[in-house]
C-alpha positions as CSV (number, residue, x, y, z in Angstrom):
1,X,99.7,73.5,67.4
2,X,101.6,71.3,64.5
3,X,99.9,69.3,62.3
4,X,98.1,66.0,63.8
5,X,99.4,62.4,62.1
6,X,97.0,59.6,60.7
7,X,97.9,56.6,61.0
8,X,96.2,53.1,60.2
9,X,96.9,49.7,60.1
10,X,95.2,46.9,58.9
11,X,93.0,44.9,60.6
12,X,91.7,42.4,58.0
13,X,91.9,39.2,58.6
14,X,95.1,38.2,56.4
15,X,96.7,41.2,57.9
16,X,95.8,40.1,61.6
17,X,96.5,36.7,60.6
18,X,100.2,37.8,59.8
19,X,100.7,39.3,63.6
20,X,99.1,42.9,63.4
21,X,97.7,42.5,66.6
22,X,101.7,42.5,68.4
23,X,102.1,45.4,65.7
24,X,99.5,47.2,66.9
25,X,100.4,46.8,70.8
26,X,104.0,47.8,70.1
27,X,102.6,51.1,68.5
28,X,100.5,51.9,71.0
29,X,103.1,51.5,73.5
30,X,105.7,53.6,71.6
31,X,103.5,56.0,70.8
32,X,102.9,56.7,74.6
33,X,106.4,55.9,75.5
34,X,107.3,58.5,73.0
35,X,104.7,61.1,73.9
36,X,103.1,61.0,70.8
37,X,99.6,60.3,71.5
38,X,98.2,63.7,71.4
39,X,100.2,64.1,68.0
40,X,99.4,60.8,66.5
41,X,95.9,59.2,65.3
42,X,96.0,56.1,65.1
43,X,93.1,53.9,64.1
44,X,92.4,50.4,62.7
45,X,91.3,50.2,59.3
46,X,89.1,47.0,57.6
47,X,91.0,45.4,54.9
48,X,93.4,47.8,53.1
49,X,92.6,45.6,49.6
50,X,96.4,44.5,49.4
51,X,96.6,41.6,51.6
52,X,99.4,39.6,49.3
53,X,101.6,42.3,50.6
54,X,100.9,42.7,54.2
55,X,100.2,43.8,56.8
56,X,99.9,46.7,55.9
57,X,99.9,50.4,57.1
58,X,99.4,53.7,56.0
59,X,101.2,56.9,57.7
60,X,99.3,60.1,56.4
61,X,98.3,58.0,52.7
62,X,101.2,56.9,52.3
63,X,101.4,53.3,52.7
64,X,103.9,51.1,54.1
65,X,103.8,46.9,53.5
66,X,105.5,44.1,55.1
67,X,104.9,45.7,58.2
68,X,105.9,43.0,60.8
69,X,107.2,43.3,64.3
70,X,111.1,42.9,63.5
71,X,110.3,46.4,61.0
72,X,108.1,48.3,63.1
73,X,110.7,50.0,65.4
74,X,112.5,51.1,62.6
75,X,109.5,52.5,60.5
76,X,108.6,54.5,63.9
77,X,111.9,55.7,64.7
78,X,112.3,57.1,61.1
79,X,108.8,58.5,60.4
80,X,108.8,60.0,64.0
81,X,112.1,60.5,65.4
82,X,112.5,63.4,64.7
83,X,109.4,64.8,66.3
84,X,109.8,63.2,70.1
85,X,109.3,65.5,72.5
């Protein structure tokens, strides 16, 4: 079985504030759309400590800011495009 993904996003309150509840509903969606949900864990995280630069999100550590929902396709297709099923 291949390696499982971890992602999080923030869910502090600037984060939130700044639409990471569409982010995370578009995620979801694409993640079951794309039949990634057995590959992909994905979890809410309390305040990431970098709220002048979010929302954030992290894909296994590595993080990714400014993640709004005009960017989030794009960050999705190229981090797991190349895994679809």
């Amino acid at each position: 079985m291949a390696k499982r993904i971890e992602m999080q996003i923030c869910l502090g309150s600037s984060c939130f504030s700044r639409g990471n509840k569409e982010v995370v509903l578009y995620i979801k969606d694409y993640l079951r759309k794309n039949h990634l949900d057995d590959r992909v864990i994905f979890k809410g995280a309390r305040c990431m400590g970098n709220c002048s630069n979010g929302p954030n999100l992290t894909i296994n550590e590595r993080k990714i800011e400014g993640v709004d929902l005009s960017k989030i396709e794009g960050i999705l297709e190229r981090e797991f495009g190349r895994i679809k099923l």
